[in-house]
C-alpha positions in Angstrom: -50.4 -15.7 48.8 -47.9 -13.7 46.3 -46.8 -15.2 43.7 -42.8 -14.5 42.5 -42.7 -12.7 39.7 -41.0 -14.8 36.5 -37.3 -14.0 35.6 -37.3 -16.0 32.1 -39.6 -16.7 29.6 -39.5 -20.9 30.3 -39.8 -23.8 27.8 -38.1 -26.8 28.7 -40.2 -29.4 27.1 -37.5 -32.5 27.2 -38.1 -32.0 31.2 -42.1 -32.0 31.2 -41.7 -28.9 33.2 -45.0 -26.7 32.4 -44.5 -23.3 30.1 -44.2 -19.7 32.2 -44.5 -16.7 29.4 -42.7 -13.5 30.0 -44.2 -11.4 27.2 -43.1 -7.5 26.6 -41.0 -7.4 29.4 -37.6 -8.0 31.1 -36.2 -9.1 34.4 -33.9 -6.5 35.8 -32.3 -6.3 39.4 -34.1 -3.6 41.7 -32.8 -2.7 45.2 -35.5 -0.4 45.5 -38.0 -3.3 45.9 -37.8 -4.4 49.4 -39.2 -7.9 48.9 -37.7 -9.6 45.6 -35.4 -7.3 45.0 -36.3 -7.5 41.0 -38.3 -5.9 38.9 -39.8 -7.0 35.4 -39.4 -3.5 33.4 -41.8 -3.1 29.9 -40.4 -2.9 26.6 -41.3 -0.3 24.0 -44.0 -1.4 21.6 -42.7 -1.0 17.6 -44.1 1.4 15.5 -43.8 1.8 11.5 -41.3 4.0 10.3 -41.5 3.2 6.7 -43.6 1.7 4.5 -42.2 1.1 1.1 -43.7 -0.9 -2.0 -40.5 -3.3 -2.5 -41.1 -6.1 0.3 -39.5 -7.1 3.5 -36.2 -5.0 4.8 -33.5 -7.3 4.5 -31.0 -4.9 6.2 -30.4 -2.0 8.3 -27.2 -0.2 8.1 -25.5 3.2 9.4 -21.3 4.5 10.1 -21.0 7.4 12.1 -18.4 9.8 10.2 -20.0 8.4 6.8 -22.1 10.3 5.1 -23.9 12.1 7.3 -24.7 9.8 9.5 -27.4 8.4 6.9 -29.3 5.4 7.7 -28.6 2.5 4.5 -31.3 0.0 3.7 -32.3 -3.1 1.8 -36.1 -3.6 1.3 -36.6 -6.3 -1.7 -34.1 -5.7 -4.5 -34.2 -1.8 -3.4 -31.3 0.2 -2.0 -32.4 3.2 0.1 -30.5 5.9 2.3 -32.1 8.0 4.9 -30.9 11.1 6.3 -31.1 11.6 9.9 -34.4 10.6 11.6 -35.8 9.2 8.2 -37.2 13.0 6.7 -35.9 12.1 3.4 -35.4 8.5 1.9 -34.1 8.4 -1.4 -33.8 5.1 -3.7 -30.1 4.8 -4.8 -29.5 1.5 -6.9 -30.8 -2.2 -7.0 -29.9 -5.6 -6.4 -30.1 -8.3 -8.6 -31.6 -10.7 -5.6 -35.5 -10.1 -3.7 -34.4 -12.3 -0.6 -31.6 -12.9 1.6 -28.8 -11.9 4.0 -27.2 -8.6 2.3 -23.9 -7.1 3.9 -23.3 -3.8 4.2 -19.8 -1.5 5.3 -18.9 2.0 5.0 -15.4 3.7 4.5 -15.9 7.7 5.0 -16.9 8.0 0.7 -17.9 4.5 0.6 -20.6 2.2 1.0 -20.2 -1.0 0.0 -23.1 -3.9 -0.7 -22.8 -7.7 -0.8 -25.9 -9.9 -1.5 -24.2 -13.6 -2.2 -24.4 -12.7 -6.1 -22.6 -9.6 -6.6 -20.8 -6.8 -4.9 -21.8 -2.8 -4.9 -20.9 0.7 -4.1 -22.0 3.5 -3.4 -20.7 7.1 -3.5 -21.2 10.7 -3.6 -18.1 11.4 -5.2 -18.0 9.2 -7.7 -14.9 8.5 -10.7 -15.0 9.7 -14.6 -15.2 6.9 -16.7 -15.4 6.5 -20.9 -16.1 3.2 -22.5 -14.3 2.0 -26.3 -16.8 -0.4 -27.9 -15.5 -2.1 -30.7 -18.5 -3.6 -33.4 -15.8 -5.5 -35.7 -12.2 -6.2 -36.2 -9.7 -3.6 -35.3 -6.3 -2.9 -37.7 -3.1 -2.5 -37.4 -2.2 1.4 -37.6 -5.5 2.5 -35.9 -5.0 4.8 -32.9 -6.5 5.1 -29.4 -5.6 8.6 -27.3 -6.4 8.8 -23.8 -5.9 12.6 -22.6 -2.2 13.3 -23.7 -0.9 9.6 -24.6 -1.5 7.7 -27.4 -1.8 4.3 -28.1 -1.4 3.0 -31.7 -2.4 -0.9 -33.0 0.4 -2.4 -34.5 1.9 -6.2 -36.1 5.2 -5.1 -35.0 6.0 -4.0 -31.7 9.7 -3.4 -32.0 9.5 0.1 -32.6 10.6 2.8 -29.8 8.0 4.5 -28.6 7.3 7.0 -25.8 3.3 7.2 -25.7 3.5 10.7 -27.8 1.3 11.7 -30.7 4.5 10.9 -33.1 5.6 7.6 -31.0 2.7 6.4 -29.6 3.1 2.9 -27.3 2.6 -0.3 -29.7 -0.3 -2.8 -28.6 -0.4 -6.0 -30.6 -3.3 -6.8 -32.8 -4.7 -10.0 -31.5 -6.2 -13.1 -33.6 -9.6 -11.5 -32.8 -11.4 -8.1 -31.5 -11.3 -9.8 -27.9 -7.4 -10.5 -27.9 -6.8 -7.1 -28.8 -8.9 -5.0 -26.8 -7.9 -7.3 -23.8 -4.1 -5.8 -25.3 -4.9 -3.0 -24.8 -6.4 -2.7 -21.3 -3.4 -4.6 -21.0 -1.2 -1.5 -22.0 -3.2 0.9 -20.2 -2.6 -0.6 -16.5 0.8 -1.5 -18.3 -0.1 -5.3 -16.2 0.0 -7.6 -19.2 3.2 -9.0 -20.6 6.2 -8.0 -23.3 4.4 -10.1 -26.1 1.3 -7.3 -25.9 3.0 -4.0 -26.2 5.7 -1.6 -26.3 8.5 -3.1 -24.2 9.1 0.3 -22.2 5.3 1.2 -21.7 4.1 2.9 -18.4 0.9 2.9 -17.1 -1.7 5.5 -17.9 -1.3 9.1 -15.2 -4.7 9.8 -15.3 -6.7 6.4 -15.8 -6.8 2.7 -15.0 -9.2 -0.2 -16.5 -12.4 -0.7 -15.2 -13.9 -3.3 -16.7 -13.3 -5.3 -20.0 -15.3 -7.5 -21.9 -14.9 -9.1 -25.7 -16.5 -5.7 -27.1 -15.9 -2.9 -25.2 -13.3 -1.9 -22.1 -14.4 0.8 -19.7 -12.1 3.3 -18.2 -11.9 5.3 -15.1 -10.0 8.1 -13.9 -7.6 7.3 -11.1 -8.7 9.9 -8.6 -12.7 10.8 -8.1 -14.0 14.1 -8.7 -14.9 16.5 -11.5 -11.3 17.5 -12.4 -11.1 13.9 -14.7 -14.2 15.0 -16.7 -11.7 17.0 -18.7 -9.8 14.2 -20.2 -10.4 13.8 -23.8 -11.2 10.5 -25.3 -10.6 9.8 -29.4 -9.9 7.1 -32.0 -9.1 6.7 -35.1 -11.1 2.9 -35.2 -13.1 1.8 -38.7 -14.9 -0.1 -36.1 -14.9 1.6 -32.8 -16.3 4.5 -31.0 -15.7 6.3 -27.8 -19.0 6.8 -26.0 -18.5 10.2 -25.8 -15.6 13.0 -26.7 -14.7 12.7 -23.1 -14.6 10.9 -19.3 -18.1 11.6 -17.7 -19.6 11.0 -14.1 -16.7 12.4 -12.0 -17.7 13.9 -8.8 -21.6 12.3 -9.2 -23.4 10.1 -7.0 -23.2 6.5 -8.2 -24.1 2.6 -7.6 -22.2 0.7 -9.4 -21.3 -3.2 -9.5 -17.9 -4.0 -8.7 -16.3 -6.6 -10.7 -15.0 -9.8 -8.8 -12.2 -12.1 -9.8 -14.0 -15.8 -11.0 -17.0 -14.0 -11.1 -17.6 -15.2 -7.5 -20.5 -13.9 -5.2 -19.5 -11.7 -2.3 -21.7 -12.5 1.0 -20.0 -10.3 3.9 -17.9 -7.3 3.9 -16.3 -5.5 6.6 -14.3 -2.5 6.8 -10.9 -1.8 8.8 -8.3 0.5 8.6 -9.5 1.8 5.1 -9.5 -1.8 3.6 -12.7 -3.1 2.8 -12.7 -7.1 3.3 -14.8 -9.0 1.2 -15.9 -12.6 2.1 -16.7 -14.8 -1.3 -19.5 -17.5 -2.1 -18.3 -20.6 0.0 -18.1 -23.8 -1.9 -15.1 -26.2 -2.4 -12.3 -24.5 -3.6 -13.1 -21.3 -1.8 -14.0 -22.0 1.5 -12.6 -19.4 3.5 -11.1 -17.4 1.0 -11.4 -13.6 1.1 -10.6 -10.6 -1.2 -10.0 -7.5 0.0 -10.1 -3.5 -1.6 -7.5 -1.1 -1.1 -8.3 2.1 0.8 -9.6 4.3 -1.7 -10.5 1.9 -4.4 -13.3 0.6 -5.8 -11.5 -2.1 -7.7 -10.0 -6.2 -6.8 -6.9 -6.9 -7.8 -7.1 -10.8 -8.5 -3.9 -11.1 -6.2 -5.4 -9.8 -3.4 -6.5 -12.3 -1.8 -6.1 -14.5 1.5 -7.4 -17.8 2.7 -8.7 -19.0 6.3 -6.7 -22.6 6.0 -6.5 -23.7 9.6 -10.1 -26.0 9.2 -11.5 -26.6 5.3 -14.9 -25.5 6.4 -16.7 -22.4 5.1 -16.4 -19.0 6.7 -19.6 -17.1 6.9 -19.0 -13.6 7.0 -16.4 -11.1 8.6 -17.0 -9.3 11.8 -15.1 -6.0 12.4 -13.5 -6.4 16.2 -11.1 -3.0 17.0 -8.3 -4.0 15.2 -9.3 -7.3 14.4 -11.2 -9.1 12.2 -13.0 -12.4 12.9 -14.0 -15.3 10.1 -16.8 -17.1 11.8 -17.2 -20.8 10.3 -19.1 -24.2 10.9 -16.7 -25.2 12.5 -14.2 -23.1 13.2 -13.1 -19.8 13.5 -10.2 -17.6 13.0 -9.0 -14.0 13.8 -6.6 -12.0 11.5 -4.6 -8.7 11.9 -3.4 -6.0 9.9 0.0 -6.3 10.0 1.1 -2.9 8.3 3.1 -4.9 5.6 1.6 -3.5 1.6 2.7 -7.4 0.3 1.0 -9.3 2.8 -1.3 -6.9 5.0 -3.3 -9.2 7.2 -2.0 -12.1 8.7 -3.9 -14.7 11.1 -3.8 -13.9 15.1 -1.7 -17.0 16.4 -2.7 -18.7 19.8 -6.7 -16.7 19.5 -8.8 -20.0 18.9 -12.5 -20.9 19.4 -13.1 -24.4 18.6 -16.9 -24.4 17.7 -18.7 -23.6 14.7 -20.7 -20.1 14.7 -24.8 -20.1 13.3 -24.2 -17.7 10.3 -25.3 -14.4 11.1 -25.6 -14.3 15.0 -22.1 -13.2 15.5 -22.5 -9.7 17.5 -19.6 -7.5 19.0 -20.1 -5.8 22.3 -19.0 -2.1 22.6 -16.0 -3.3 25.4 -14.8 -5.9 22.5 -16.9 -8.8 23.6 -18.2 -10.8 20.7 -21.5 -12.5 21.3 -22.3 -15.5 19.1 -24.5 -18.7 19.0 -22.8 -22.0 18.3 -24.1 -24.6 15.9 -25.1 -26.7 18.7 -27.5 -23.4 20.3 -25.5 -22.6 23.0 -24.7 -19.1 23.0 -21.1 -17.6 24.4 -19.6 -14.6 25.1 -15.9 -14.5 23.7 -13.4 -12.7 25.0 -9.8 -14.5 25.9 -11.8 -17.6 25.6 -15.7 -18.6 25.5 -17.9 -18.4 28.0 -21.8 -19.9 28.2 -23.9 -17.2 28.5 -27.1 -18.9 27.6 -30.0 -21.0 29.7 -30.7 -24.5 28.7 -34.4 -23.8 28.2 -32.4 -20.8 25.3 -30.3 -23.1 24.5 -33.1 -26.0 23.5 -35.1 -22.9 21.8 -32.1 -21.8 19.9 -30.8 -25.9 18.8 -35.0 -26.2 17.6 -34.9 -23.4 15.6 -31.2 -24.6 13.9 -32.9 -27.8 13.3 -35.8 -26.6 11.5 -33.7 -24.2 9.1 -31.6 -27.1 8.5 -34.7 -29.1 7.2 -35.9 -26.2 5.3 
């Protein structure tokens, strides 16, 4: 007697029907087989490519046309990048988290890193940047120069000024060391108001604010690259200090945290036409809200920023689709565009709807623009103009056992 061979690795225990195991293999079609007509083809067996001393890989990453086609990974808290075929691996920053989903997208001099707590990049070409700590109050008549303009602390900012070593802009001393350093990162990016410096200020040519805090502010050059290494940095503070005589780091390789409005986590990022779109911490308040980096950048302007409002549930992660980019939720999900426009440049696709929530995570796209996903009730589809099962109830049941026990975990 000969026995058929087994298509699908069977478990259908809410139909008492008995368990057939297809291990290592897979059923394929096979006209060359003059009987069935199939044929169950082996798969490869793994092998260890790395073994590093950080723990599990918790992501596996790679862009063609970005840095040499490297392959990115996450093992532990440990960043690592490996040229072609794994000859080299080089550590290039850390995480502040050991466990977890971590996102990962690539412009052509980027590489940007989402855990859930923070947000990274990484480049080979990185910006200069100086940092001004004050250690104690700061007085009116003390001077800050950044490359040729000048920036002088004053009571009074009625003045004229033009930024030049004899008119330098005004920036009002604060009631503490916080206010006025915050005045003047204010003046730099010229994005505060009239009450915190010279009326007729312009931003900065050569440098924008990085990062502030109540002490210190850091600076960076506005274009990467050695070139901005030049620029000089001096005061004339009782209590302050440039780190050093001038802007460092431009042009070096670099993994750096990127500073998010509300301090909120970032758990997904995608890249698409140069924009990098970051996908925040879901919780009430920000479900479905992303940010979003201007080609180029490194920075998030607090204003840049969109929301997924068609269902108040969360939204997982963001999924690259051609020109498209998709905001799986729990319950919902939503596809936006880039629309051109430099005040609004993503708008939501109208009429491209798929009522059912996505399992975070499982959301794959297809090289002919198929997206392949796996509902929060197991069943998995294939989306194209509209869903379409693609899954076997004995999958399906393995799938929905599996969501069930994460859920009770």
């Amino acid at each position: 007697m000969r026995i058929p061979l087994g298509r699908t690795d069977l478990s259908r225990t809410v139909a008492g029907e008995p368990v057939i195991p297809l291990q290592n293999r897979y059923f394929e079609a096979d006209p060359t087989n003059q009987q069935d007509q199939v044929a169950l083809l082996s798969r490869p067996c793994l092998r260890t490519w790395w073994n590093g001393p950080d723990g599990a890989i918790r992501q596996v990453y790679s862009q063609p046309g970005s840095f040499s086609e490297a392959l990115f990974f996450v093992a532990g808290t440990l960043v690592y990048k490996a040229t072609p075929g794994g000859a080299v691996i080089t550590n290039i920053g850390a995480l502040t988290t050991r466990t977890g989903f971590v996102s990962m997208a690539a412009t052509d001099i980027y590489l940007f890193v989402a855990d859930g707590s923070a947000l990274y990049y990484y480049t080979e070409n990185d910006y200069a940047r100086g940092t001004l700590t004050a250690s104690g109050s700061i007085s009116s008549g003390e001077t800050v120069t950044i490359g040729s303009i000048h920036y002088k602390f004053a009571t009074d900012l009625t003045p004229s000024a033009d930024g030049s070593s004899g008119s330098p802009w005004l920036v009002l001393v604060g009631s503490n060391t916080a206010d006025t350093l915050a005045n003047l990162a204010a003046a730099i990016n010229d994005d505060g108001t009239a009450a915190q410096y010279s009326a007729a200020i312009e931003p900065h040519p050569d440098v924008e604010i990085d990062n502030t805090t109540d002490t210190y502010i850091t600076i960076r050059a506005r274009t990467a690259g050695t070139d901005a290494n030049s620029i000089a940095t001096t005061e004339t503070m009782a209590n302050g200090a440039w780190g050093a005589a001038t802007l460092a780091g431009g042009g070096g390789t670099a993994f750096n945290t990127i500073t998010v409005p509300d301090n909120l986590g970032i758990v997904s990022v995608g890249v698409i036409d140069g924009f990098c779109i970051c996908v925040v911490a879901q919780n009430q308040g920000e479900n479905g809200r992303f940010y979003w980096i201007e080609p180029g950048s490194v920075t998030i302007d607090a204003l840049d920023f969109a929301t997924a409002e068609r269902s108040p549930d969360p939204a997982w992660e963001v999924k690259i689709v051609g020109d498209q980019f998709w905001l799986p939720g729990s319950d919902s999900n939503e596809v936006w565009v880039v629309t051109g426009d430099g005040d609004a440049p993503f708008l939501r696709q109208q009429g491209r709807l798929f009522d059912q929530g996505i399992w975070p995570g499982t959301i794959v796209k297809m090289k002919d623009g198929t997206v392949i996903a796996c509902g929060t009730d197991g069943t998995v589809y294939a989306i194209t103009d509209g869903p379409r099962v693609i899954s076997t109830p004995q999958i399906t049941q393995r799938i929905r056992e599996a969501i069930n026990a994460q859920r009770a975990a």
